[in-house]
C-alpha positions in Angstrom: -32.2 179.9 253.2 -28.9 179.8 254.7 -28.2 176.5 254.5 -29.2 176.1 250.9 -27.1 179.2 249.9 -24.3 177.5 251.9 -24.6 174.2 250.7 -25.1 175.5 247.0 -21.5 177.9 247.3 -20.3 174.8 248.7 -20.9 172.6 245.6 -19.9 175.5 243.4 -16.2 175.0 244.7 -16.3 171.2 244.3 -17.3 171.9 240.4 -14.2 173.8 239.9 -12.3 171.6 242.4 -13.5 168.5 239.9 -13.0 170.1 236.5 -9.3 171.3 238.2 -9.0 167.2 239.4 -9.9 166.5 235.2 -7.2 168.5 234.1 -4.9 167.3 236.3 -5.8 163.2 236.0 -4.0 163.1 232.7 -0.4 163.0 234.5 -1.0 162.9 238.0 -2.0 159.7 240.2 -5.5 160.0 242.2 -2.9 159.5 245.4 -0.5 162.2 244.8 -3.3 164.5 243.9 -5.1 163.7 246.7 -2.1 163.8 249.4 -1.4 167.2 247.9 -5.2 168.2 248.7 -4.9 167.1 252.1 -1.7 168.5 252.8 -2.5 172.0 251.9 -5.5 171.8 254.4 -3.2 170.4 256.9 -0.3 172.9 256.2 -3.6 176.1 256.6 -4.6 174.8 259.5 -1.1 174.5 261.6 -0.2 177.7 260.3 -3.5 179.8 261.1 -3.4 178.3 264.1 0.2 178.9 265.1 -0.4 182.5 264.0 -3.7 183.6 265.3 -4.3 181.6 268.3 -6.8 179.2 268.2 -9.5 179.8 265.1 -11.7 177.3 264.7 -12.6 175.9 267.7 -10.5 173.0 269.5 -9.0 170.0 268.4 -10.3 167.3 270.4 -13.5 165.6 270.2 -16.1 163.5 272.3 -17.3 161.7 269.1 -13.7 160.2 267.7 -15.6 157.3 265.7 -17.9 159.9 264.1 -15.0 161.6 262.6 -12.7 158.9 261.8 -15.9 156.8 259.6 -16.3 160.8 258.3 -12.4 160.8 257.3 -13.0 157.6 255.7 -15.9 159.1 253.6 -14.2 162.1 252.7 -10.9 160.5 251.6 -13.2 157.7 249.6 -15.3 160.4 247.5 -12.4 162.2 246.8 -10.4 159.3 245.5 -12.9 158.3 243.6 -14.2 161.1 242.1 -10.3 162.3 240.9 -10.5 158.4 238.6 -13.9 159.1 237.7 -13.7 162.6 236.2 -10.5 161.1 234.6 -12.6 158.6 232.4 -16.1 160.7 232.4 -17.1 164.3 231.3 -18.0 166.4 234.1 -21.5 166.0 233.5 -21.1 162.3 232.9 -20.1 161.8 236.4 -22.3 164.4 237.8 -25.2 162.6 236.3 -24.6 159.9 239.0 -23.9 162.3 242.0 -27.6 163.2 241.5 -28.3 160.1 243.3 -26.8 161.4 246.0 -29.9 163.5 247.2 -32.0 159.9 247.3 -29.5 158.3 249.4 -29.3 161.3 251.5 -33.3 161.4 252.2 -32.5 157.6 253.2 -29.4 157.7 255.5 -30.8 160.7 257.4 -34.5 159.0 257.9 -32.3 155.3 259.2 -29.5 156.9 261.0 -30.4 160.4 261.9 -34.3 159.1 262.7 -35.6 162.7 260.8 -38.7 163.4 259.1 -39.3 162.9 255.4 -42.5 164.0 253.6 -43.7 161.8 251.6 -43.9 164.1 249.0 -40.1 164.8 249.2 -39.7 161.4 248.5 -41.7 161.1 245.6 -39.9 164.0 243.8 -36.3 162.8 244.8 -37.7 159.4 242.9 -38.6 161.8 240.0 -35.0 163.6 240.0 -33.8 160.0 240.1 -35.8 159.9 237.2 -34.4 162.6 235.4 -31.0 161.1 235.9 -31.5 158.2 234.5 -33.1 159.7 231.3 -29.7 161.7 231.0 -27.9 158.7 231.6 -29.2 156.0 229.6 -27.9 156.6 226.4 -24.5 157.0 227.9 -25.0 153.4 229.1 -26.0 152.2 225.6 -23.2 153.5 223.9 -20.5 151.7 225.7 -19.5 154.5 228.4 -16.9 153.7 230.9 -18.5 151.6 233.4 -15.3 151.8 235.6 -15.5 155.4 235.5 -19.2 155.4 236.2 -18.4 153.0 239.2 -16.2 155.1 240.7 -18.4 157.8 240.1 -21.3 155.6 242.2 -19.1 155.3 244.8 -17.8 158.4 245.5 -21.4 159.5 245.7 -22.7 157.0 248.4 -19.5 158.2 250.5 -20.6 161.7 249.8 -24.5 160.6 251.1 -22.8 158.8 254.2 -20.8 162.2 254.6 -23.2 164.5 254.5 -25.0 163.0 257.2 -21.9 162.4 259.3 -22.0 166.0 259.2 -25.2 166.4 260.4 -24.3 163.7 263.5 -21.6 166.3 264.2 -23.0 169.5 264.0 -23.4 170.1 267.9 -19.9 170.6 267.9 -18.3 173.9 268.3 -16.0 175.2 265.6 -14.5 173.5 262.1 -10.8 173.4 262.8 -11.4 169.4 264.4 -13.3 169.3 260.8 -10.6 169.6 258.7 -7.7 168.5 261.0 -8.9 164.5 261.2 -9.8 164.1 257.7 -6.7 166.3 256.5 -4.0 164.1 259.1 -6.2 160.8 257.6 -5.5 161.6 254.1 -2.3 162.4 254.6 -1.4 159.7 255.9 -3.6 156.8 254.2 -2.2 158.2 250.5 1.5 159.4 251.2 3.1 156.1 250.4 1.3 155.6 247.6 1.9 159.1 246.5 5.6 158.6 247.1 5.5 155.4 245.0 3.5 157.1 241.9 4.9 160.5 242.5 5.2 162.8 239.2 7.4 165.7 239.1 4.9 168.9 238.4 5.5 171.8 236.7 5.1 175.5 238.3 1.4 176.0 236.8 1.1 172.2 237.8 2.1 173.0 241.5 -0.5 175.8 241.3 -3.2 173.4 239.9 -2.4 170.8 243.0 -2.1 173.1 245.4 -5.5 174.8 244.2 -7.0 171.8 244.5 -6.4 171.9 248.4 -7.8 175.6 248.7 -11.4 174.5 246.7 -11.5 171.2 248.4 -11.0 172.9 252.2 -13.4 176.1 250.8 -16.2 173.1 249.7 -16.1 171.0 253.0 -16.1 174.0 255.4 -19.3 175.3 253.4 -20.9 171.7 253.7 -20.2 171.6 257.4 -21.5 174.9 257.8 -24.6 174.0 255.5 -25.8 171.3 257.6 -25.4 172.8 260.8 -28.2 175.2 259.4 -30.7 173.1 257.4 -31.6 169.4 257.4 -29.7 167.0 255.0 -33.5 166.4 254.2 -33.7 169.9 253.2 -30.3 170.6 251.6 -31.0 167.5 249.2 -32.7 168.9 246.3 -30.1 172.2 246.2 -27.4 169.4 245.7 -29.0 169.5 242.0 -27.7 172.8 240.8 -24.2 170.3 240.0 -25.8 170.0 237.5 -25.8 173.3 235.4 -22.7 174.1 237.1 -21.1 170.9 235.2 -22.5 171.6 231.9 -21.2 174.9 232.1 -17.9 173.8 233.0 -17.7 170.9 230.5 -19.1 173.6 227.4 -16.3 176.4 228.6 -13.3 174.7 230.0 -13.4 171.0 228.0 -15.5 171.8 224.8 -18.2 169.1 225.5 -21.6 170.5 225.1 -24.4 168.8 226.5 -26.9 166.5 224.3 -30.3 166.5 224.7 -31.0 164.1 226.7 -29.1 165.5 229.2 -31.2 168.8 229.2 -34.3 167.3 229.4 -33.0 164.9 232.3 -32.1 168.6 233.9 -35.2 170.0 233.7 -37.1 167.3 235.3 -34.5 167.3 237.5 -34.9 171.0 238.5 -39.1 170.5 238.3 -37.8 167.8 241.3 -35.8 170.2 243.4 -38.3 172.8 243.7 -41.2 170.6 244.3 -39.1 168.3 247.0 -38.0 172.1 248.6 -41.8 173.0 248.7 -42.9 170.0 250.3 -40.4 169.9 253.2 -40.3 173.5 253.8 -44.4 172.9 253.9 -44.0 170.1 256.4 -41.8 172.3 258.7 -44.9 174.9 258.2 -47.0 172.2 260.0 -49.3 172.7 256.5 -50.8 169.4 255.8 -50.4 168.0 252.1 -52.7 169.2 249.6 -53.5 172.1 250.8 -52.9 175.7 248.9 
């Protein structure tokens, strides 16, 4: 259970990174909010680093395309999720990340050549499911479809991450995990961060700055996650999101959750367990249907 427990701390910190991200999407760009992020993991880093050696591992890499296509993915679900969050409640937009378990199943069977019960994949079609029954109304009634757009995307580029990571995981250590995606973001949104820039407040600088701390606590978490468990296994925990951002959206923004949206969760959580059980009895070598 280490990887789940990883992987489920891990999306814990990307809650509170994305209600921070919906406070602050009011007055700051997605760019400036997102060179910030990227600055404070690069600024942790150097400094840890220049004071204590070497943690982390080294810098260099044998698989540079791996981590520049995962740089990419990173810097596109955060961007993406900052404007979505900005136009959808938090459970709104976490309604669509529950895809991400589905695409997950499918990247890591095409790319990564693992092993998918069959069973897994009918309950990941049933979470689907479950979504969608949450969504739907949401749909009917006008919602942002930009916001839900961005929210689509940001999720494929978290699938396509997630299994990035799982390309990766051979390789000793985390600093080379945060360095390339930290020096890529940097660099792909400071001119645009310059050109939008707001002036923040103290408790403003906290918020941005906060946002780097959750964002570097989350991806170390996920990296460590998958170099435990299969993204095959770790899909279905990727569904506790969604109490975390009901929660969130009741306490922090005032939204409680309609009903549809509880009974999408409970078929989605009927999905998670039984997708869990059905992988961890394939790893078991015991064949399906049997007690």
């Amino acid at each position: 259970m280490r990887g789940p427990l990883l992987l489920m701390a891990g999306i814990g910190l990307f809650g509170l990174l994305d209600a921070n991200s919906k406070l602050l999407a009011g007055d700051f760009s997605a760019a400036q909010a997102i060179f910030l992020r990227h600055a404070v993991l690069l600024g942790l880093l150097i400094g840890l680093r220049g004071a204590f050696g070497w943690p982390g591992g080294p810098l260099r890499t044998a698989h540079p395309w791996l981590h520049g296509l995962r740089a990419c993915t990173m810097l596109t679900a955060g961007l993406t999720f900052y404007v979505a969050v900005r136009y959808l409640s938090l459970a709104d937009a976490y309604l669509i990340f529950f895809t991400a378990p589905f695409m997950t199943l499918i990247l890591a069977r095409v790319f990564l050549k693992e092993r998918v019960p069959r069973a897994a994949w009918l309950w990941s079609g049933v979470g689907f499911c479950g979504v969608m029954i949450a969504l739907a109304p949401q749909l009917g009634e006008g919602g942002s479809l930009y916001g839900f757009a961005c929210a689509l995307l940001g999720t494929i580029a978290y699938a396509a991450n997630i299994t990035l990571n799982r390309s990766l995981r051979a390789e000793p250590g985390i600093a080379r995990l945060v360095l390339w995606p930290s020096l890529f973001g940097v660099l792909a949104t400071g001119p645009f961060a310059a050109t939008y820039w707001a002036a923040p407040s103290a408790v403003e600088w906290a918020q941005l700055l906060l946002n780097g701390l959750l964002a570097g606590g989350a991806t170390i978490l996920l990296a460590l996650a998958l170099r435990h468990s299969s993204p095959a296994r770790l899909a279905p925990f990727e569904f506790i999101a969604l109490p975390l951002s009901v929660t969130l959206d009741l306490v922090v923004f005032g939204n409680a959750p309609g009903i549809e949206v509880i009974l999408g969760g409970l078929v989605v959580v009927l999905a998670c367990v039984m997708s869990e059980r059905a992988v961890s009895r394939a790893r078991q070598g015991i064949p399906p249907g049997k007690a």
